[in-house]
N, C-alpha and C positions, 0 to 999 in steps of 0.2 A: 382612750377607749370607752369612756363612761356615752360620749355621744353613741356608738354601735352596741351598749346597750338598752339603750333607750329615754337615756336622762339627756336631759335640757342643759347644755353647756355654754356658759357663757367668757367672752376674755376682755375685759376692760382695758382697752387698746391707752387709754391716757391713765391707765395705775399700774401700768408696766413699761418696765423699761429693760436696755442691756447694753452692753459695754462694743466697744472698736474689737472688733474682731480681726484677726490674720488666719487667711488661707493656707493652704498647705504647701501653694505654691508662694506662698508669702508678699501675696497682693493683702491690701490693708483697706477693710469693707467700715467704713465710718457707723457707729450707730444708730444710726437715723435709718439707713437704708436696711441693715440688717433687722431691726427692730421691723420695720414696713415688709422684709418678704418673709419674716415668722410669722405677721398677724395674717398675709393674704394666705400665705401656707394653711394655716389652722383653716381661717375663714369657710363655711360652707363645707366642711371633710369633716372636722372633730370639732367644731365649736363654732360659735354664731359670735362674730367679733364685732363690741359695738363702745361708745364712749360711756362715759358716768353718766352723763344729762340725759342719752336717750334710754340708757339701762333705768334710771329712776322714773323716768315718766313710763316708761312700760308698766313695771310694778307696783305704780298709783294707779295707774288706768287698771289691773288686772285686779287690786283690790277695793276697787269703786262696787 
């Protein structure tokens, strides 16, 4: 919710991770794939999802 306040959200897509997930109907969603539809989820809705390299060169560039 901090993004539909008005703060600058960020999710560092390579310093998160999470585990194999099971469905309810007990299909079994490997991590890789659930980790990829949390970050497109977030993506653009409540948060600007990006890696470490291009999160640090923004923050050099904004402090130049």
């Amino acid at each position: 919710m901090a993004r539909n306040l008005g703060f600058n959200v960020y999710v560092i897509s390579d310093a998160t991770a999470t585990f194999d997930k099971v469905g309810f109907d007990g299909a079994r969603y490997p991590a890789e794939e659930v980790h990829k539809v949390n970050l497109a989820s977030l993506h653009n809705e409540f948060a600007t999802v990006t890696d470490t390299e291009t999160l640090l060169k923004h923050l050099s560039f904004i402090r130049r």
